[in-house]
C-alpha positions as YAML, in Angstrom:
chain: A
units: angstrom
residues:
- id: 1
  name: UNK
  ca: [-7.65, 9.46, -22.14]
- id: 2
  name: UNK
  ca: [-5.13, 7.39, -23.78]
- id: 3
  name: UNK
  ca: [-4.98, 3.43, -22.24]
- id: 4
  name: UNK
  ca: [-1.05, 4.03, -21.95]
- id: 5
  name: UNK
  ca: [-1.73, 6.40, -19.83]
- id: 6
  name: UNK
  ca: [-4.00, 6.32, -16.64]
- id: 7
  name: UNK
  ca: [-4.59, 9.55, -14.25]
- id: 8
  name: UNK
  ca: [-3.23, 7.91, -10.78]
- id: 9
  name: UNK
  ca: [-4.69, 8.54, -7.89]
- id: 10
  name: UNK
  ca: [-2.20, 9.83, -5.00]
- id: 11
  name: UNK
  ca: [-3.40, 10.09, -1.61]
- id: 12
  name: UNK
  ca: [-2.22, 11.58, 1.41]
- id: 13
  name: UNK
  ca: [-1.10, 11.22, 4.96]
- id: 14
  name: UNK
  ca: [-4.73, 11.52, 6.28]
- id: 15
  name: UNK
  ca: [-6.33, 9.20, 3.60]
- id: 16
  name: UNK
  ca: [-3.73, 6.43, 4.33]
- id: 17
  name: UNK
  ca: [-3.33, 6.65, 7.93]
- id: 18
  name: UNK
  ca: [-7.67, 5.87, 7.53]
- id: 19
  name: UNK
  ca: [-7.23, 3.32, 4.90]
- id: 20
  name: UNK
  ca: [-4.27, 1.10, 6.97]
- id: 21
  name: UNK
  ca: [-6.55, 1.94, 10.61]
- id: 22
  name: UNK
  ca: [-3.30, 3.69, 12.07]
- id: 23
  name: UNK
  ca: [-2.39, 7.01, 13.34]
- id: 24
  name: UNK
  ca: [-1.20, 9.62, 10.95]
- id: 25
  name: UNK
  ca: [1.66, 9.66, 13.28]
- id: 26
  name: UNK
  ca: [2.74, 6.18, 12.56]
- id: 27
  name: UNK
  ca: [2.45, 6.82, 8.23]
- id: 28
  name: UNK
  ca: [4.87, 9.53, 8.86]
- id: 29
  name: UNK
  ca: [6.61, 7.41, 10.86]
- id: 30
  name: UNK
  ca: [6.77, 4.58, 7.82]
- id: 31
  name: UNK
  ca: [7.88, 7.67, 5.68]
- id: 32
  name: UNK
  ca: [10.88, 8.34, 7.93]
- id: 33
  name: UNK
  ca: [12.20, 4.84, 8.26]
- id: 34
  name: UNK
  ca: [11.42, 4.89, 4.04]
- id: 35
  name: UNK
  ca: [8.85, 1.45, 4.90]
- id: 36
  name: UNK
  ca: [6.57, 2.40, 3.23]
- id: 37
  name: UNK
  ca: [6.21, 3.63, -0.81]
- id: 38
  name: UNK
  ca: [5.78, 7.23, -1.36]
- id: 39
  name: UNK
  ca: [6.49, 10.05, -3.32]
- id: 40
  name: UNK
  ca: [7.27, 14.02, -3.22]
- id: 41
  name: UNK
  ca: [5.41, 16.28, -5.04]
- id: 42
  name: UNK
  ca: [5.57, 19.91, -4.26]
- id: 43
  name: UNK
  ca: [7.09, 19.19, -0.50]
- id: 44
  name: UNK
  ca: [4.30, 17.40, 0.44]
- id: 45
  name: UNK
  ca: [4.15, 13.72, 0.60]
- id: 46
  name: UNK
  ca: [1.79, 11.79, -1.20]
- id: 47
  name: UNK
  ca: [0.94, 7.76, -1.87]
- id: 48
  name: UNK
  ca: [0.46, 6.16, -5.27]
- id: 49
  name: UNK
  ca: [-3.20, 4.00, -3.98]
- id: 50
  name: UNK
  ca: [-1.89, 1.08, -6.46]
- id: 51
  name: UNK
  ca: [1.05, 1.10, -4.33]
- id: 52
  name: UNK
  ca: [-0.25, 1.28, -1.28]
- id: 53
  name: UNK
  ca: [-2.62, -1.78, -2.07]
- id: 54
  name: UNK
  ca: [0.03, -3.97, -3.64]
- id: 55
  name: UNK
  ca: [2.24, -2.87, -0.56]
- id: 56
  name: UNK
  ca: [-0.84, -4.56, 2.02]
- id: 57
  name: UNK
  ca: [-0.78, -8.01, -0.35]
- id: 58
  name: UNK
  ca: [2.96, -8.08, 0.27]
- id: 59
  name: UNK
  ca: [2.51, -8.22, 4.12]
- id: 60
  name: UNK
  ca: [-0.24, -10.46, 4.13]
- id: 61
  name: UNK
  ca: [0.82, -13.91, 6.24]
- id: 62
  name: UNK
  ca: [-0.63, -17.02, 5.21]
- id: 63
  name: UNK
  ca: [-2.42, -19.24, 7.85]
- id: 64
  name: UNK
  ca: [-0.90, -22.36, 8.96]
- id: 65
  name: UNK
  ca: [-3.34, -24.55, 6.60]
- id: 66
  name: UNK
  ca: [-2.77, -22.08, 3.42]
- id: 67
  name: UNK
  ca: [1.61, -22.81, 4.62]
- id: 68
  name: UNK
  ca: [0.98, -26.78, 4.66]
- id: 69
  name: UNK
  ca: [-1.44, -27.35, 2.22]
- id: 70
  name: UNK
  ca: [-1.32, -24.47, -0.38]
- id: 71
  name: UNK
  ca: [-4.49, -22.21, -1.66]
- id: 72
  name: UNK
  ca: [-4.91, -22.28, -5.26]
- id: 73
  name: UNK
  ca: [-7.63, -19.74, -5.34]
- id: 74
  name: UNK
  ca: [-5.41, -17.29, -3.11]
- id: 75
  name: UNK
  ca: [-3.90, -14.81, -5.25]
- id: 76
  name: UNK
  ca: [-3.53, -16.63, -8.42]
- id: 77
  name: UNK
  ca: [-1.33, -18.94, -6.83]
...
């Protein structure tokens, strides 16, 4: 397979609802209020996993100490 182009790996309701520790009830309702990225294919609704992932980093919250006195190793930062 070519390096431009890598098979992704999409999961579903189930496998994020397991992943994130939440109901599948509350992924759908992410889906709804359009929180959380996704994408149609066929009807059903599925989840890029190197979304997903980058979309946990983003709602990460630093800890007081990491706010006042930075973390150079966090993140690349």
């Amino acid at each position: 397979m070519s390096q431009v182009f890598q098979k992704k790996r999409f999961l579903n309701v189930k496998e994020v609802a397991d992943l994130l520790s939440i109901a599948e009830k509350t992924v759908r309702k992410y889906v709804w209020l359009k929180t959380i990225p996704y994408t149609k294919i066929g009807g059903h609704v599925r989840f890029d996993q190197e979304k997903i992932l980058a979309w946990i980093e983003e709602r990460e919250v630093q800890t007081l100490d990491e706010i006042r006195y930075g973390n150079l190793n966090r993140r690349g930062k």
